[in-house]
TIDRENPA-949644 format. One record per residue (C-alpha): residue number from 1; residue in three letters; x, y, z. Coordinates in steps of 0.25 Angstrom, whole numbers. Layout:
! TIDRENPA-949644
BATI  pos  code      X      Y      Z
BATI  NUM   ALA      X      Y      Z
...
//
This chain:
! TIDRENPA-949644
BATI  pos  code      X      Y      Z
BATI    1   UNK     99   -198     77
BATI    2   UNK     98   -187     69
BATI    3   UNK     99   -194     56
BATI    4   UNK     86   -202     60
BATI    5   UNK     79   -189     63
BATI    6   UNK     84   -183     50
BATI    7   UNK     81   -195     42
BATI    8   UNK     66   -196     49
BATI    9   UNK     63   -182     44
BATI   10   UNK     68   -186     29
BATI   11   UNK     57   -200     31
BATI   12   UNK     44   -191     35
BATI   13   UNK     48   -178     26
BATI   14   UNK     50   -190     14
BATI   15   UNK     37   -198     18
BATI   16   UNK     27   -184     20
BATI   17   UNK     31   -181      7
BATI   18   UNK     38   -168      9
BATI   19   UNK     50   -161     -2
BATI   20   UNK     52   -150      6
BATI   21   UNK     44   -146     17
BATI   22   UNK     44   -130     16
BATI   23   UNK     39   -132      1
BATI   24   UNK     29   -144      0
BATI   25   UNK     25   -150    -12
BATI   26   UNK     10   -146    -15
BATI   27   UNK      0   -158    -18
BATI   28   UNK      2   -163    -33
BATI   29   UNK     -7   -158    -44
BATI   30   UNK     -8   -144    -33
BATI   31   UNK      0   -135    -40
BATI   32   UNK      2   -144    -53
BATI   33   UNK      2   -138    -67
BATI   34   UNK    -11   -143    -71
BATI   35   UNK    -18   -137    -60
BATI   36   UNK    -10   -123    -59
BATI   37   UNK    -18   -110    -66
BATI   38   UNK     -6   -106    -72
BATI   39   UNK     -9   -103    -86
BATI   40   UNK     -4   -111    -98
BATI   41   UNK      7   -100   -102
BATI   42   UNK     12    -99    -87
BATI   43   UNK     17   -112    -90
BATI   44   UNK     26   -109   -101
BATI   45   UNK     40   -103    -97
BATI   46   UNK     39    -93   -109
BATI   47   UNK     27    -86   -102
BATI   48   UNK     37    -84    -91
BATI   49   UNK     49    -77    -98
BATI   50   UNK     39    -70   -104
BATI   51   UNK     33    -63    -93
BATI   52   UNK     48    -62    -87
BATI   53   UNK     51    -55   -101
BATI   54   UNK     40    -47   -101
BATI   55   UNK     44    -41    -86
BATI   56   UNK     58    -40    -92
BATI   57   UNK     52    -30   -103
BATI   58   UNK     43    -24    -93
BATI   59   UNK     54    -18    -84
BATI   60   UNK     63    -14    -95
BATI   61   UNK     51     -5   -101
BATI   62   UNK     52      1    -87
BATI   63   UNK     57     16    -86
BATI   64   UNK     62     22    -74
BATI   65   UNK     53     34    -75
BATI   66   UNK     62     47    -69
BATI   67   UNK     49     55    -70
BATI   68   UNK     44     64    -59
BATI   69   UNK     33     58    -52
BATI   70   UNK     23     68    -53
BATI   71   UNK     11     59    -45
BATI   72   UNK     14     48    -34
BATI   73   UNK      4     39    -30
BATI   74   UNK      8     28    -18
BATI   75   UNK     -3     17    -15
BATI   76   UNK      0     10     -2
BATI   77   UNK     -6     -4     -1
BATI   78   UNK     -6     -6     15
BATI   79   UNK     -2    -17     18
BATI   80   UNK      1    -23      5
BATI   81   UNK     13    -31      8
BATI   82   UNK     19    -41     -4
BATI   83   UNK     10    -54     -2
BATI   84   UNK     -3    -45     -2
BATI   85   UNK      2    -39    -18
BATI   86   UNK      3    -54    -22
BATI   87   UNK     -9    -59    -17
BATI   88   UNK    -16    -48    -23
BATI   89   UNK    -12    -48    -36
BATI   90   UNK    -15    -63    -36
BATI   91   UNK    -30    -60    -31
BATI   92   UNK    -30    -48    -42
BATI   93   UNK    -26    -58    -52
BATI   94   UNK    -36    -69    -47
BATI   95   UNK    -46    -59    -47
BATI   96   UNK    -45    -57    -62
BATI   97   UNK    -44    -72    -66
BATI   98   UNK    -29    -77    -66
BATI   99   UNK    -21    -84    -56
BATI  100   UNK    -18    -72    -50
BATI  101   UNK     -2    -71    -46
BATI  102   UNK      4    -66    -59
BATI  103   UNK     -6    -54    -57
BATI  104   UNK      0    -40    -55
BATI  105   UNK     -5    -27    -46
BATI  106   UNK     -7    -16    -53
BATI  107   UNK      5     -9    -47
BATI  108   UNK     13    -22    -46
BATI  109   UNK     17    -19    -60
BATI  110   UNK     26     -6    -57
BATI  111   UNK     38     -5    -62
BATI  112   UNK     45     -4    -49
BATI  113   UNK     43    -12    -38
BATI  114   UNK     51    -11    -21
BATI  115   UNK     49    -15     -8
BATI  116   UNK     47     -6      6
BATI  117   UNK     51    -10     19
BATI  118   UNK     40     -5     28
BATI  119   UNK     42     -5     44
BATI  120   UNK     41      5     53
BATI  121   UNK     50     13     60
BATI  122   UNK     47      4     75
BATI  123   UNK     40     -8     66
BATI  124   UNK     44    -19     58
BATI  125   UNK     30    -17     52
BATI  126   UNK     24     -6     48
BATI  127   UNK     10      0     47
BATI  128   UNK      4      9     39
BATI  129   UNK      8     20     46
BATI  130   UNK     23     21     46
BATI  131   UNK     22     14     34
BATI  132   UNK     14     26     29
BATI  133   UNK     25     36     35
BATI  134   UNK     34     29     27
BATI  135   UNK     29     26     15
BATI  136   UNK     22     40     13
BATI  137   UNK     33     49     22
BATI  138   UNK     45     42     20
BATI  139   UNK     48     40     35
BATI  140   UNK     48     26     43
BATI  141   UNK     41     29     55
BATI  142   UNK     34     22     66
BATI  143   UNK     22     13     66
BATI  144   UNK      9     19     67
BATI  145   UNK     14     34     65
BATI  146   UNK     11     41     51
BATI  147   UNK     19     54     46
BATI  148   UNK     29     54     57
BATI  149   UNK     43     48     57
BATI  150   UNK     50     39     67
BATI  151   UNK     50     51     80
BATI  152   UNK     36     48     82
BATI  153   UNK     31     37     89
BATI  154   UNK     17     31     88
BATI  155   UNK      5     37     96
BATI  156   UNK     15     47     98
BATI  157   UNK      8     60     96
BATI  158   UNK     18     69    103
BATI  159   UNK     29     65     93
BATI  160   UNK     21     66     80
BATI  161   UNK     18     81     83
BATI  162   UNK     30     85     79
BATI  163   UNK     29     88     65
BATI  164   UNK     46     84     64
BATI  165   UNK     40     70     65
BATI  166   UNK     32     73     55
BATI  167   UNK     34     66     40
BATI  168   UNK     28     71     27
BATI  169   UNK     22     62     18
BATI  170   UNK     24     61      2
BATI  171   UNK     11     68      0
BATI  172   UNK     16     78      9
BATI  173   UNK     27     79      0
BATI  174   UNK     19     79    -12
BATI  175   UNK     11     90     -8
BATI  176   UNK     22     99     -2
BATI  177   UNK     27     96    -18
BATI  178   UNK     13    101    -23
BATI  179   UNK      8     90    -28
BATI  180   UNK     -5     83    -23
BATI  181   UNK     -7     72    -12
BATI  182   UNK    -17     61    -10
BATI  183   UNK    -20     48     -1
BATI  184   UNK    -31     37     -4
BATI  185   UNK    -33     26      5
BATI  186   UNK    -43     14      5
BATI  187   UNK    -40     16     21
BATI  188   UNK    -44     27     30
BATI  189   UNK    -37     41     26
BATI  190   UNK    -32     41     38
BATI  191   UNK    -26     27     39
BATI  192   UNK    -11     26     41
BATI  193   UNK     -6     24     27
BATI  194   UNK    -14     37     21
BATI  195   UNK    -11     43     33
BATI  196   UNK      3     44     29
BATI  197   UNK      2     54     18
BATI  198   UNK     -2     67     29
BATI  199   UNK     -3     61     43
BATI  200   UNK      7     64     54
BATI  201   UNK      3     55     65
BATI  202   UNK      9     46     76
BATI  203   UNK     -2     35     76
BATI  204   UNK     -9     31     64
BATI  205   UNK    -23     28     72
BATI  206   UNK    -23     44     74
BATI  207   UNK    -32     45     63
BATI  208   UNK    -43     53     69
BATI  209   UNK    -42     63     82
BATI  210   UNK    -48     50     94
BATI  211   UNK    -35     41     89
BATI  212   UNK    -26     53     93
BATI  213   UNK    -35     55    107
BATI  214   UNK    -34     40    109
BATI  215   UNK    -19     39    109
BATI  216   UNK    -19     51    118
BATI  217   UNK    -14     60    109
BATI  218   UNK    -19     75    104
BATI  219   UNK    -25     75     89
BATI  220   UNK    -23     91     91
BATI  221   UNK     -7     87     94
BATI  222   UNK     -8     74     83
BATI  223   UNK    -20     76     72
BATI  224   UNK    -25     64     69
BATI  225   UNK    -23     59     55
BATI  226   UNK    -36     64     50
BATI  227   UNK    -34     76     54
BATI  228   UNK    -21     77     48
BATI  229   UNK    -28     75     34
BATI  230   UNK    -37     85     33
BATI  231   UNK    -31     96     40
BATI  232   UNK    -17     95     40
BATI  233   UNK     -5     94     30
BATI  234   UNK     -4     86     20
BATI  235   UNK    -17     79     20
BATI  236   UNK    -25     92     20
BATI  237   UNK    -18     92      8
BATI  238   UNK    -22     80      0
BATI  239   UNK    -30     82    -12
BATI  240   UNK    -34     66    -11
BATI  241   UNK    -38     59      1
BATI  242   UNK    -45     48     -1
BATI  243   UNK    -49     36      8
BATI  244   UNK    -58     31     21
BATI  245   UNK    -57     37     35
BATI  246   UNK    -70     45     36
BATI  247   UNK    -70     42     52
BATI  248   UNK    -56     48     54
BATI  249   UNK    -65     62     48
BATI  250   UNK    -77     62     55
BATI  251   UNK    -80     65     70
BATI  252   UNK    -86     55     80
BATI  253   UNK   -101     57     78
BATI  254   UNK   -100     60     63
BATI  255   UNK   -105     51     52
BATI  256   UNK    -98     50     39
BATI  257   UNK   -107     48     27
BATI  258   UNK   -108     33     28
BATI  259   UNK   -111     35     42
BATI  260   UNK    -96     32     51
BATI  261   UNK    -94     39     62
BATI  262   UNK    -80     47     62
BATI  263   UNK    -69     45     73
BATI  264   UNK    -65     59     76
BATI  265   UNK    -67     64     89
BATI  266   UNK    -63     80     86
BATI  267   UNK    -77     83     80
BATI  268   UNK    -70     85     68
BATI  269   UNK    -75     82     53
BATI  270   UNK    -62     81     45
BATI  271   UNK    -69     78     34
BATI  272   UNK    -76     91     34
BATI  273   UNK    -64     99     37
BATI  274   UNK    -56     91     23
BATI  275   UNK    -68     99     16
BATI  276   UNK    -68    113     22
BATI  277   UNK    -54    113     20
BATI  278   UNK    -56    110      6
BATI  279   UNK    -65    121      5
BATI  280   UNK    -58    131     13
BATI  281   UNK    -46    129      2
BATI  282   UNK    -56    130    -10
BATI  283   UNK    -53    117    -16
BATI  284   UNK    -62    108    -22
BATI  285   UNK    -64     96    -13
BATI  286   UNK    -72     85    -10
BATI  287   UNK    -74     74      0
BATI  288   UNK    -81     61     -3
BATI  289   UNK    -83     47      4
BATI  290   UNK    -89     38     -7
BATI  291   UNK    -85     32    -22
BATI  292   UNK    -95     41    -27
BATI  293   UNK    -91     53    -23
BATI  294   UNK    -78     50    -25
BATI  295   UNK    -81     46    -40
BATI  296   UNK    -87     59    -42
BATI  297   UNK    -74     67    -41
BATI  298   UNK    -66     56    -51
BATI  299   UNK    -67     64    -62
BATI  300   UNK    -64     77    -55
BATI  301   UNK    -60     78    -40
BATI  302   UNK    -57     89    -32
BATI  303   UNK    -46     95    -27
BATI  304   UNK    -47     88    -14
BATI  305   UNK    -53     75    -12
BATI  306   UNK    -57     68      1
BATI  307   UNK    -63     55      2
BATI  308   UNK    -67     47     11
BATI  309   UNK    -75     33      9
BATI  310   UNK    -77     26     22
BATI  311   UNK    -76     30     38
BATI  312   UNK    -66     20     39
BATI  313   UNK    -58     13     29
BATI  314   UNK    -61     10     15
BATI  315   UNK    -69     -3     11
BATI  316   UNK    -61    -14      7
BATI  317   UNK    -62    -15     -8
BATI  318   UNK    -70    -28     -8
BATI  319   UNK    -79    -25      2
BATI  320   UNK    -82     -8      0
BATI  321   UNK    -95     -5     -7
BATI  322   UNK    -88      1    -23
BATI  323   UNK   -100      9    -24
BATI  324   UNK    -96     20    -14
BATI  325   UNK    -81     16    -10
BATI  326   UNK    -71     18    -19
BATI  327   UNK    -60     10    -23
BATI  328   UNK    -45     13    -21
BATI  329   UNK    -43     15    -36
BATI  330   UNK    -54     25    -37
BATI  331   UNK    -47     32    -26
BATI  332   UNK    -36     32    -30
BATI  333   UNK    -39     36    -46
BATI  334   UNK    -47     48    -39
BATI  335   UNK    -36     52    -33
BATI  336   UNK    -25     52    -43
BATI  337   UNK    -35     61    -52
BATI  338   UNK    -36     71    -41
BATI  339   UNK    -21     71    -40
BATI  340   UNK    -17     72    -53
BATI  341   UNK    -21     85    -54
BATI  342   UNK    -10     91    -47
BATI  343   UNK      0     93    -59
BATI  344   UNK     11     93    -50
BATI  345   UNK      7     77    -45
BATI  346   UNK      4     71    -32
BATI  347   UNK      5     59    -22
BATI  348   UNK     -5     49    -19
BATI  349   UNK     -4     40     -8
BATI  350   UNK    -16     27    -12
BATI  351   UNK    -17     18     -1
BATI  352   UNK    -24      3     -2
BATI  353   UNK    -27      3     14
BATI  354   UNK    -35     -9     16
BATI  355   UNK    -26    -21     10
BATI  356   UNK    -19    -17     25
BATI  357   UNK    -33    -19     34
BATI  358   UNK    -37    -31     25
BATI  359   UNK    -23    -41     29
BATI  360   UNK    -25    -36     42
BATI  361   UNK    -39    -44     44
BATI  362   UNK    -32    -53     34
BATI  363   UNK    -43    -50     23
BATI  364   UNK    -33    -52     11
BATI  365   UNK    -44    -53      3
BATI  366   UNK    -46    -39      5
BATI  367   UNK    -32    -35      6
BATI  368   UNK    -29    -42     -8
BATI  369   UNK    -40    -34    -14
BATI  370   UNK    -35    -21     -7
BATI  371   UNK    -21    -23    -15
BATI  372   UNK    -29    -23    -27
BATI  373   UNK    -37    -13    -26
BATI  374   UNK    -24     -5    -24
BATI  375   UNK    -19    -11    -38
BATI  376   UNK    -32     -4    -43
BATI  377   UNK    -29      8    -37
BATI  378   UNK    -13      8    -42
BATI  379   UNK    -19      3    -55
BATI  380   UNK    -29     16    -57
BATI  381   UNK    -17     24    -53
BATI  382   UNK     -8     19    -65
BATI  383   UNK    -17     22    -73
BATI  384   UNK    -20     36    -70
BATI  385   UNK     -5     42    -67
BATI  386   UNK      6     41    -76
BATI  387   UNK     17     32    -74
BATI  388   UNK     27     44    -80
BATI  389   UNK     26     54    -69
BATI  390   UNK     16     46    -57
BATI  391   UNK     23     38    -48
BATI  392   UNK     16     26    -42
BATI  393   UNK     20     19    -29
BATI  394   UNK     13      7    -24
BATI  395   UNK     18      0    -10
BATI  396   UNK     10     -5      4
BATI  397   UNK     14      1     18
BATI  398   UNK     17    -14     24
BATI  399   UNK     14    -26     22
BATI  400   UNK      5    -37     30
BATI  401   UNK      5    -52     34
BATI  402   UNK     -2    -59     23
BATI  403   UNK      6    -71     15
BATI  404   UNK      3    -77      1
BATI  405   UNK      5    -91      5
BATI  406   UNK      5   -106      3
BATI  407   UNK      8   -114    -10
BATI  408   UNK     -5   -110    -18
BATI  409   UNK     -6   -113    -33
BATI  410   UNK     -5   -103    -43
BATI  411   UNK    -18    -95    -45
BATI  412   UNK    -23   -101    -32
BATI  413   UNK    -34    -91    -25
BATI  414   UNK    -27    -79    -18
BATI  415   UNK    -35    -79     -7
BATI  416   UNK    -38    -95     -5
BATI  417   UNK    -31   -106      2
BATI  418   UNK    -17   -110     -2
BATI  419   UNK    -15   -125     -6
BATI  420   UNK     -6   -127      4
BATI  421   UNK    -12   -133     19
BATI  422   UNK     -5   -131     32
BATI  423   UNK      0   -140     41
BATI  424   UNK    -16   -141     48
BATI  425   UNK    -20   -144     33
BATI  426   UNK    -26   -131     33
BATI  427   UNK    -26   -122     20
BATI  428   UNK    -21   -108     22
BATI  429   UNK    -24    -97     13
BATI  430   UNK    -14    -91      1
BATI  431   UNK    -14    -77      9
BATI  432   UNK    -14    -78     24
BATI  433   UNK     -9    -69     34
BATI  434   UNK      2    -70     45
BATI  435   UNK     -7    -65     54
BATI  436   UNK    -21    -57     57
BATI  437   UNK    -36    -59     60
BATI  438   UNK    -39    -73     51
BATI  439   UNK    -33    -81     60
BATI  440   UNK    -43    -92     66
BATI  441   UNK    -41   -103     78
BATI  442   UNK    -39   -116     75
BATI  443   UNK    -50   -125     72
BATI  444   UNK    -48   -138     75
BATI  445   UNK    -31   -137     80
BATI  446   UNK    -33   -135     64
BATI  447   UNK    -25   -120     60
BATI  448   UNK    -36   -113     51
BATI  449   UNK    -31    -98     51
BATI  450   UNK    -27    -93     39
BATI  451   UNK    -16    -82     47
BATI  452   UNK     -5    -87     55
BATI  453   UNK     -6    -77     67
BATI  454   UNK    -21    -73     72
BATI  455   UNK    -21    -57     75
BATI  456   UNK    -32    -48     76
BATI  457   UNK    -26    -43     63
BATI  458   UNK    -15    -44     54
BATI  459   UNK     -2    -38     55
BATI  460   UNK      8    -29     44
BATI  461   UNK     20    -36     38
BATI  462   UNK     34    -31     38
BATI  463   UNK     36    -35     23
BATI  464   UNK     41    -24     13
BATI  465   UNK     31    -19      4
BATI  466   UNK     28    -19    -10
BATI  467   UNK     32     -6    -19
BATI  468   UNK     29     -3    -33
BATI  469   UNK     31      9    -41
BATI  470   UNK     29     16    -55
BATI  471   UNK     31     30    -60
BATI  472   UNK     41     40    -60
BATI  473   UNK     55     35    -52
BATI  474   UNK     46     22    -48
BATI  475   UNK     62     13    -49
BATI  476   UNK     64     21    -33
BATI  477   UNK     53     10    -29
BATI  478   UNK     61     -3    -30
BATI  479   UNK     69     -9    -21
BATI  480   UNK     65    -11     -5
BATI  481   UNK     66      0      3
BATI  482   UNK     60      9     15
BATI  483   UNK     46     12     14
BATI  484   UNK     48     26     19
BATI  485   UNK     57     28      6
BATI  486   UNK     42     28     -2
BATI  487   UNK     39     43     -1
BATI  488   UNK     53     47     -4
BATI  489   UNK     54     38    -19
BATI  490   UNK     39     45    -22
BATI  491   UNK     44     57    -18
BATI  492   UNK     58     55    -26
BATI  493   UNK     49     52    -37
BATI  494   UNK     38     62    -37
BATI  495   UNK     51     74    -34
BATI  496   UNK     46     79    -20
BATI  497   UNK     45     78     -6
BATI  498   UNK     58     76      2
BATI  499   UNK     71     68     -2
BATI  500   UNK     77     66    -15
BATI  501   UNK     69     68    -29
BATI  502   UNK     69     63    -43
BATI  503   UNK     69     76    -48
BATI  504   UNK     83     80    -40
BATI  505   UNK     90     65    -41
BATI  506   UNK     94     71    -56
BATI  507   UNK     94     61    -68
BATI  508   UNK    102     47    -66
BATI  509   UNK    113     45    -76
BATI  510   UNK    112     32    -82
BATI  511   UNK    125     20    -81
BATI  512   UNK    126     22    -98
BATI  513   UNK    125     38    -98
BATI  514   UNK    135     38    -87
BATI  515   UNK    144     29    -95
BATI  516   UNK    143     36   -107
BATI  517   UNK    147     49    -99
BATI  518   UNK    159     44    -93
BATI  519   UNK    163     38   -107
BATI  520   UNK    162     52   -113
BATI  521   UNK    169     58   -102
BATI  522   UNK    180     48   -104
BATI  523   UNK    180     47   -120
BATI  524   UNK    182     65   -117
BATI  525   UNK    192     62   -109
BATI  526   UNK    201     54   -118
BATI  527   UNK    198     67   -129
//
């Protein structure tokens, strides 16, 4: 009997055609050689053992720079898990005429490249705010608190006010070294990633005084995170702060310039506090919530710049109007000038925030172009510090749900439909998502959607995440490792803040010094 079975199987596996069914055969002439946009050299297998001798030569011209980093700047691509770096640089590469794939990001060409593991203290996967309490404070932490360690539990305001809980972050540390200390963010300044450079709060919603009413708890017990910038240490601090969030501010009833009402319920205008306390300190200073008046400080900021560009969020990059919202490059080159200044260095944290919101409503269009925009941004950075004594570190928080999929052929379009059909005959697109809003119903019994799991939207993935590194002591970055160890590598790197330094690890003896050592010792010995 079961030989008959066996040998039924074998007659409709030979008579539909099928080789093997988890790798089918794609239609002839699909894929072929004459049909594929390979250039004429790809073909050749000296263009290949060129290229793999030409990566040979580049990492043996690599140095590993024992350097102090004097300037450390961290860009956090929220939510940029490993698919979403692929597809971008494919698009990125599209964009500019070729197939796409063989592309690079700007910072994909680091010499030194790792892996973090990114869960929560109580979660599998992470959001941005214990992601942000461990990348940025160097402590695992639970989901949804920022700037407090394990001890405190969400919405748990009681716990968070004592300051023992409390977890400084590397800017903290960087100041407290005095060095200088900045944030930028394409999200609100009071999002959970930026949040995590000054704020100590036990819910990441607590960004202005209703959302700590709401959860029952006392913004005069737990300050809301807002409130934590401007008047408290170290975001009072900052000489940089640049981002969206004019509503976290502004009281209810109070227009901002582009007329949004604020949130605050206090009757407080913290904008307007930032300024006197500016001018109390006799610093220069200036506030601004436009590209223009941004621009107009390029060439010479002030000591203290606070900007501010939307109530909410910043525009995505493809939909903002250039004329008045600036991009993240732009942000970011202001704020490395005004940094620089400080002979003894600073930290920067740069955050890409929107790639995040994008995959949540499943716009990867919009997510790709985010990721790129961060290249930009990394790009401009390169260019302005020197790889001698500024370290670069460029890493996402967790990743998302979003596969590069199907069996498409080279340099087919990033964002179109595989070549593949499913099982309904339906085609599916190259990047789809596990789950989230583009669902749809069937139409017809026929599946149409191009997500597997209809949710109102798309969820985190528990993927390790991307790191990459250049600049001083940038080897500590390879390998796969805690996400809370970040901090401590900059920090080794730059000779500050808690833990061991570069400085006090003493110079490594190298294997051929150490052997020409003992054969000394042992030549004297003989004498």
């Amino acid at each position: 009997m079961r030989f008959v079975v066996l040998l039924t199987v074998v007659i409709a596996v030979a008579r539909a055609g099928i080789t093997d069914r988890y790798h089918p055969d794609e239609p002839r002439g699909v894929h072929s050689s004459s049909s594929s946009r390979a250039s004429d050299k790809e073909r050749e297998t000296k263009h290949w053992a060129d290229e793999a001798v030409a990566g040979i030569e580049e990492r043996l011209r690599r140095q590993n720079n024992r350097n102090v980093a004097r300037n450390i700047v961290m860009f956090l691509g929220d939510g940029m898990s490993v698919p979403t770096l692929a597809a971008a640089r494919t698009l990125l590469g599209q964009r500019l005429g070729s197939t796409g794939e063989e592309h690079q990001l700007s910072f994909e060409a680091f010499p030194t490249s790792g892996f973090s593991k990114t869960y929560c203290l109580n979660a599998q996967i992470a959001d941005s705010a214990c992601t942000a309490t461990a990348y940025l404070c160097g402590v695992k932490a639970n989901r949804g608190t920022i700037g407090v360690n394990g001890h405190v539990p969400r919405w748990n305001c009681d716990a968070s006010v004592d300051t023992a809980t409390h977890v400084d972050s590397i800017a903290a540390w960087a100041l407290a070294d005095g060095r200088d200390a900045g944030v930028v963010t394409t999200t609100r300044i009071t999002h959970a990633s930026p949040a995590g450079t000054y704020a100590h709060v036990a819910n990441r919603h607590w960004e202005h005084d209703a959302k700590v009413r709401e959860d029952n708890a006392d913004p005069q017990r737990c300050p809301d995170v807002a409130h934590q910038l401007v008047n408290m240490s170290p975001g009072n601090q900052f000489k940089v702060i640049l981002g969206g969030g004019r509503r976290e501010f502004l009281p209810v009833g109070v227009l901002d310039q582009e007329g949004s009402p604020g949130l605050r319920t206090d009757n407080r205008n913290l904008i307007n506090e930032w300024l006197a306390n500016k001018e109390s300190q006799g610093v220069s200073h200036a506030f601004v919530w436009n590209r223009e008046q941004l621009m107009s400080h390029a060439s010479s900021p002030p000591d203290y710049l606070l900007g501010l560009f939307e109530n909410n969020h910043l525009q995505y990059h493809l939909e903002a109007n250039k004329t008045t919202e600036p991009t993240l490059a732009e942000l970011t080159e202001i704020a490395i000038k005004s940094l620089k200044r400080n002979e003894k260095g600073f930290f920067l944290f740069v955050e890409s925030g929107r790639i995040d919101h994008a995959h949540h409503d499943n716009y990867v269009h919009l997510a790709l172009d985010e990721t790129i925009q961060m290249s930009e941004a990394v790009r401009v950075a390169t260019e302005l510090l020197s790889e001698d004594d500024s370290l670069i570190v460029v890493t996402a928080d967790h990743a998302h749900v979003m596969a590069f999929n199907g069996y498409t052929e080279r340099g087919g379009d990033i964002l179109g439909v595989s070549d593949d059909l499913d099982e309904d005959g339906v085609p599916y697109m190259t990047l789809s998502y596990a789950n989230g809003p583009g669902a749809r119903k069937q139409v017809n019994g026929v599946r149409v959607n191009v997500t597997a799991e209809p949710n109102f939207e798309e969820t985190h993935g528990g993927d390790d995440v991307g790191v990459f590194a250049r600049g001083p002591h940038h080897d500590m970055f390879s390998g796969v490792y805690e996400q809370s160890q970040l901090p401590h590598l900059m920090a080794y790197a730059g000779c500050f803040g808690p833990g061991k330094h570069a400085c006090s690890a003493g110079p490594a003896i190298h294997a051929p010094i150490l052997l020409l050592v003992v054969l000394t010792v042992c030549q004297i010995l003989r004498l």
